[in-house]
N, C-alpha and C positions, 0 to 999 in steps of 0.2 A: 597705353594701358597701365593701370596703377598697379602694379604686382608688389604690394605691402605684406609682409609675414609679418604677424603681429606675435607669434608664439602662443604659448599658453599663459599668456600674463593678460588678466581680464583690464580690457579698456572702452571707456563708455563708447559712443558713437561720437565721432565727431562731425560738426555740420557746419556747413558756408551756406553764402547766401547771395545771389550777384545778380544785381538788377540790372537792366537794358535800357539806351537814353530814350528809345524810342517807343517807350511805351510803358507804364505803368501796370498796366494787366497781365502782365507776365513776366514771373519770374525764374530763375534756378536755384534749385536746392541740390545740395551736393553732398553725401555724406557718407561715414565709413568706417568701420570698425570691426573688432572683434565682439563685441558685448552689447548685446541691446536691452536696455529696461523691459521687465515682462510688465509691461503694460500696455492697455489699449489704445491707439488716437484716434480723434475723432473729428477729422478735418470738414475744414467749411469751403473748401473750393478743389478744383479739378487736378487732379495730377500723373501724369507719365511717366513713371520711372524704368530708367536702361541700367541694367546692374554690369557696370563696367569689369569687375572682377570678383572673381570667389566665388562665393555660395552659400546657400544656407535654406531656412523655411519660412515662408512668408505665410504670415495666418489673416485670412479677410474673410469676414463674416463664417459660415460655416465651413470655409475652405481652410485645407493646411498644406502646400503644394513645395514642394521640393523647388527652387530657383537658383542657376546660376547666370554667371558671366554670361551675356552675348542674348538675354531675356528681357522683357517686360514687364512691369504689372502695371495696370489701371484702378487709381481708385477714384471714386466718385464722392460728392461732397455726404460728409454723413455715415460712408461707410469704415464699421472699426476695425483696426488692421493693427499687428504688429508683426515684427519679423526676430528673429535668430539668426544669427552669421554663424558660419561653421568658426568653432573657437580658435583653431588654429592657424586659419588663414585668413580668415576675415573675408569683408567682403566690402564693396563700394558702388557708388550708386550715383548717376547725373538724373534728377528727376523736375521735371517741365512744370510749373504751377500756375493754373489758368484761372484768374479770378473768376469765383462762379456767375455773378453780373455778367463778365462778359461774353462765358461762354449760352449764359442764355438768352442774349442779345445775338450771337452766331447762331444759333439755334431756330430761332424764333426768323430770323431774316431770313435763310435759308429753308425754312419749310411754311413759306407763302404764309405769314403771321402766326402761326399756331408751334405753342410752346412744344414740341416734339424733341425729349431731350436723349442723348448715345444712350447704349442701352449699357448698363450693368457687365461689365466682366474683368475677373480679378487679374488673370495670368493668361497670357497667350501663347502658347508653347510649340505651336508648331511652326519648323524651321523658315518655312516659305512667308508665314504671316509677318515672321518676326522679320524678315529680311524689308518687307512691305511696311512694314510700322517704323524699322530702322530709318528708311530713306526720311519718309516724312517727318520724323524726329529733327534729322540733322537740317531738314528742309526747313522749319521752325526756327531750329538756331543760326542756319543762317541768313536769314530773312532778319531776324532781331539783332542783328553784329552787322548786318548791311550797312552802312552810310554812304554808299556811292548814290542808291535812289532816293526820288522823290517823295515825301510823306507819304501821299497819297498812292503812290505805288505801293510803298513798303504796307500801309496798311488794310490795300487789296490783296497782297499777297498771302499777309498773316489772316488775314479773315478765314480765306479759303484753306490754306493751309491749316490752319487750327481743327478747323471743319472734319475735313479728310482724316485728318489724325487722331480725333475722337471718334468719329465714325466708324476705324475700318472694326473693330471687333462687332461691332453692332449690326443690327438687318438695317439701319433706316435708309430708305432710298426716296432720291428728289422726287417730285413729281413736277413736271416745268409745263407753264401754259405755252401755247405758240408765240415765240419769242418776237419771229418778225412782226406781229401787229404794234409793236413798241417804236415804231418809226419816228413818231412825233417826238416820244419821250427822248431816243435818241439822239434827235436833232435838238431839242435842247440840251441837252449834256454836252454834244459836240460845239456850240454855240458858246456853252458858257463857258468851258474850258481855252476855247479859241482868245474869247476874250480878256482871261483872267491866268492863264498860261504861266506867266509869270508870278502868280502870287503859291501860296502854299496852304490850302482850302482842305477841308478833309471831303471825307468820301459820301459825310454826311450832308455836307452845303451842296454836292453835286445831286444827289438824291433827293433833297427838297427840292434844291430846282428843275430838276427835269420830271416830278411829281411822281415820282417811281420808288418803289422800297430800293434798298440797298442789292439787295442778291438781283433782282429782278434788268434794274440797270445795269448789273455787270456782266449778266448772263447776255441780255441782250446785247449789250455793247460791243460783245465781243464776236455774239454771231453775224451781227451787221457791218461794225467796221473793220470784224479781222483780230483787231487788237485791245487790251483794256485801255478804262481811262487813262491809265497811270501814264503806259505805254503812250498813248497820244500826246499827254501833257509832254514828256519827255521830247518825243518827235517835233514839239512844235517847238521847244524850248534849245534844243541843238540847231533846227532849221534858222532860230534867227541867231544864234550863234555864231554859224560860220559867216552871215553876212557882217556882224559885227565885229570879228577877225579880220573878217576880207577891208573894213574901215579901219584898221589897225590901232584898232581899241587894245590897251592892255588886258591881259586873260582874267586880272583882278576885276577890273572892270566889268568887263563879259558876268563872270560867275554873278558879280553881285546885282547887278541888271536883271540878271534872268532868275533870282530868286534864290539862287543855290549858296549856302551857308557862308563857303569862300572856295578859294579860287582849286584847294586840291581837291573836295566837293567834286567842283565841276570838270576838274580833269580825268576821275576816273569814271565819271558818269558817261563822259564823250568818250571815251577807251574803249569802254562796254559795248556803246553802239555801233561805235566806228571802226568796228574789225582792229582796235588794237593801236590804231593811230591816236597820238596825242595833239591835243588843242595848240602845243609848240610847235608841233611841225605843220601844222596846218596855218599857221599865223608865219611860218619860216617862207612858204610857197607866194601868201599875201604879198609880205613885205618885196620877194624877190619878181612878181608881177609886178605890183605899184599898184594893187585895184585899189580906189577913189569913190568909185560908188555904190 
């Protein structure tokens, strides 16, 4: 926690900025002071702000709501906000920025083609929401800091995850058609991943192929084989791993074969799944067998 005493000596807001490799559409703003310009903004994309410490007043549209430490607020593209930090302690902030493209590309996938977008709310104040809004916050950042998974995992995860987290202040709820009639679609998704396993496709080449919207694939995907794409691609991409350890391929080797950036990539990707065991020790058991084929 940032526990900054700034005094009573006025200091502008200071602000960072930290972008993610894996993904352009989302960013962190970070910021923090004792002094805020009284003026309006009026932003053009989505954002979630955790007020990490202090306190102060945040004003969004006709609202003026008292906010500290351990709090939320949403604002939406368009709507004008400014805040006040208490002068003496100041206040700081980690706040999530969702370009609005894409969250109306989640949006729109997710409510069977129809642009149905979160609904409007400044501050969410009650202690149980915010502990619910908390998870998925940190659920966000750690899905965008991830480099153990697969693209296509990581950007099934942030889809949904994004989703959720704009959602919860909102009424909007799914409405899902019967999922298993998507059999065929899902046998082409499993098909093409079977075959292409190795390469690094987004979530969109799987969707065109298997002639299914994106949410609609993944809903079902997951009701039918259990597990998402991502998850399978992963499954399929460790299963010929071990046979190519067991041919006492070097692990450099192994990672770059199977798609994965390089070789520590793919040793914490196998950890993850493999209850903890490393692709060494498992190439240590190879070697001390002799397996050949």
């Amino acid at each position: 926690m940032d526990k900054r005493n700034y005094g009573m000596v006025p200091i502008k807001a200071l602000f960072t900025q930290k972008y993610f490799e894996s993904t352009d559409k989302v960013k962190m703003l970070q910021w923090s002071g004792n002094h805020w310009d009284d003026i309006l903004y009026f932003p053009k994309d989505y954002q979630v702000g955790y007020i990490t410490y202090g306190q102060g007043i945040f004003k969004q549209s006709d609202d003026i709501i008292d906010i500290k430490a351990g709090q939320f607020f949403f604002i939406h593209p368009g709507n004008l906000h400014s805040g006040k930090p208490n002068s003496y302690i100041g206040w700081s902030a980690d706040v999530l920025v969702f370009k609005s493209e894409y969250v109306f590309e989640i949006y729109k996938e997710l409510n069977n083609g129809e642009l149905k977008l979160p609904v409007y709310e400044p501050i969410v104040m009650d202690v149980e929401l915010s502990k619910k809004i908390f998870e998925h916050f940190k659920n966000v950042l750690n899905i965008l800091e991830d480099k153990a998974l697969t693209p296509l995992s990581n950007e099934i995860n942030l889809f949904f995850s994004i989703y959720e987290l704009l959602s919860i202040p909102s009424s909007i709820k799914l409405s899902l058609n019967d999922l298993n009639s998507y059999q065929k679609e899902v046998q082409r998704a499993k098909d093409f991943i079977e075959q292409n396993y190795k390469d690094n496709f987004s979530l969109e080449d799987l969707s065109n192929y298997a002639y299914l919207s994106k949410f609609h694939l993944l809903r079902a995907f997951k009701k039918q084989v259990g597990i998402t794409p991502g998850t399978y691609q992963i499954q399929l991409r460790l299963n010929e791993a071990r046979k190519l350890i067991f041919k006492t391929k070097s692990l450099t080797e192994v990672a770059l074969e199977l798609g994965f950036t390089d070789q520590a990539h793919f040793t914490n990707t196998f950890k993850r799944y493999a209850n903890g065991a490393s692709p060494k020790e498992l190439k240590k058991t190879a070697i001390f067998y002799n397996f050949n084929e």
